[in-house]
N, C-alpha and C positions, 0 to 999 in steps of 0.2 A: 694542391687541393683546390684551392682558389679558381686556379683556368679551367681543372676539370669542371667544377659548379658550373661556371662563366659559360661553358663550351653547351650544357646541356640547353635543351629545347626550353619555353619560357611556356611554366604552369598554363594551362587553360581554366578560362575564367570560369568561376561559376555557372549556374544557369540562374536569369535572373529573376526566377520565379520560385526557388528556393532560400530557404528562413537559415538552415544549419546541417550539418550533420550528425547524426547520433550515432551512439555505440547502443545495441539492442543485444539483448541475450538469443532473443529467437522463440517462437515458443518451439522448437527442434531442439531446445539447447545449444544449437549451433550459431557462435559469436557471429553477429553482422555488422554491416555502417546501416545506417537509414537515413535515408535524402528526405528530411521534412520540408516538405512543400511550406510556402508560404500561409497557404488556406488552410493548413493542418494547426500550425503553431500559431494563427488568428484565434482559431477557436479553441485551441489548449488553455491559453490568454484570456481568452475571453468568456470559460465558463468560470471564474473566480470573480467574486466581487468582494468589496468590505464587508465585514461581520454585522454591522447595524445593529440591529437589536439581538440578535444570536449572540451564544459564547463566545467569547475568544478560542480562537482555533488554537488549538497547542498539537503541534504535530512533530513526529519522531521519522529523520532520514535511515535509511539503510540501505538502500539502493544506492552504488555509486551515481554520483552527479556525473559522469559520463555518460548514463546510460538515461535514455529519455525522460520516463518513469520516477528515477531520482532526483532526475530535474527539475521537473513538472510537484514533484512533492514537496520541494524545498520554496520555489516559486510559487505556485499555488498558496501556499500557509501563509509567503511573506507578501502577496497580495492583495490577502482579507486582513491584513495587522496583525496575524498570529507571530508566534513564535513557533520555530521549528532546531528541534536538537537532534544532534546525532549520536549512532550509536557507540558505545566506547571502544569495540573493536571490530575489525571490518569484514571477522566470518563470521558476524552475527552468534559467536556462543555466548555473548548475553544480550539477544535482542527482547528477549521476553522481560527478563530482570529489570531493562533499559524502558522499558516500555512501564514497568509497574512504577519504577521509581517518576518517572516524567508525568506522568496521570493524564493521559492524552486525552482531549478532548474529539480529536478526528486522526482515525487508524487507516492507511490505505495500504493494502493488501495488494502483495502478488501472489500469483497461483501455491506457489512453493510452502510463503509463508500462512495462507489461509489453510492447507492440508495440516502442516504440522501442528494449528489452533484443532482441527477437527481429530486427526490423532491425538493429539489430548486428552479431547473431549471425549471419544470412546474407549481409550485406554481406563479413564480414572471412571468415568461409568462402570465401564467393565470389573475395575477391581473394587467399586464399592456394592457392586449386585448382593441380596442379600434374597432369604426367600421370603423373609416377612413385609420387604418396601417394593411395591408397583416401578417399573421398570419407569415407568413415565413421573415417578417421583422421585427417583434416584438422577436421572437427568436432570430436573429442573435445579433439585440441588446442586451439579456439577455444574451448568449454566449458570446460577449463582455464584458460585465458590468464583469462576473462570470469569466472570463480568467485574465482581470485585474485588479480587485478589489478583489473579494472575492480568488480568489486563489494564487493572488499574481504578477502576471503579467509574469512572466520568465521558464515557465513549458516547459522544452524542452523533456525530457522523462515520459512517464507515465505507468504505469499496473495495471494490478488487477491479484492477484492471493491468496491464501490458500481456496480456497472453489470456485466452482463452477456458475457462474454467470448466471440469468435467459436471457434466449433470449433477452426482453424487456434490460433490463439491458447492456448486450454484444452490441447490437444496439448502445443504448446511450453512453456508453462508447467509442466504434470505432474514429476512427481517424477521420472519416468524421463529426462523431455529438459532438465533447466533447475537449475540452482540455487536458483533462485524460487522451488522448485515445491512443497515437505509446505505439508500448510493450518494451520492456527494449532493443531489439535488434534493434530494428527499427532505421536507422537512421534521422539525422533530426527534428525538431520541428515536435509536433504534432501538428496541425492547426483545427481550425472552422472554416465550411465552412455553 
């Protein structure tokens, strides 16, 4: 086994303008590597700073750390001084739970998991509709309920990002409709309104 190793051709170097490579889902669903350039993972790095006068970031992994995304969430949190926990199992059948119990301060979304927040969100709308409560107070309520029960109650920064979000989605996600919703720069609580 040895000579056969020994025998083969000798790796080619990197290119020296790339940082790593990554494991991506794809937004296809279909598994890829991703060559991150150097200029990429500069600025991945470089939009996190210390918390300063803001909360402490308290942030929850679920993304494996092979995959950019999971990377950059675990790094990011331990960049501003947060802390960042992971979830207790790794199909995510308790990432919501995981999420209530941690009381996160900053939620970063992928597509996947921002849809299942919004299926939620119309599910239990849907099943509290009544004819006496305004459709738009039945929501706010379930946006309540879903800001401080099921997500935890203390979400002061939110995102979504590795994959591109549908319209319908971007919507629901926004600041105006979701808890989810300031992007990492934004400052301020994000609010339901």
């Amino acid at each position: 086994m040895l000579d056969w190793c020994a025998s083969l051709p000798a790796a080619p170097e990197p290119p020296a303008d790339r940082d790593r490579l990554s494991y991506t889902s794809g937004s296809t669903g279909t598994s890829q590597g991703r060559d991150v350039p150097d200029w990429l993972a500069a600025r991945l790095r470089g939009q996190y700073s210390p918390a300063g006068d803001n909360p402490p970031v308290i942030g929850i992994d679920y993304v494996p750390l092979s995959h950019i995304y999971g990377r950059e969430m675990a790094i990011g949190t331990i960049m501003q001084g947060g802390a960042s926990y992971f979830v207790a199992n790794s199909d995510m059948s308790t990432l919501f739970e995981d999420i209530a119990l941690v009381r996160l301060t900053e939620l970063q979304l992928v597509p996947r998991i921002c849809d299942m927040i919004c299926q939620r969100f119309l599910s239990e709308a849907d099943a509290s509709a009544t004819h006496s409560d305004s459709r738009a107070a039945i929501e706010n309520d379930v946006k309540t309920d879903l800001r401080e029960r099921f997500l935890g109650c203390r979400i002061a920064r939110a995102g979504c990002g590795s994959a591109p979000l549908s319209a319908e989605l971007r919507t629901f996600q926004s600041a105006e409709n979701t808890a989810a919703g300031s992007s990492r720069r934004a400052p301020g609580p994000a609010r339901w309104r």
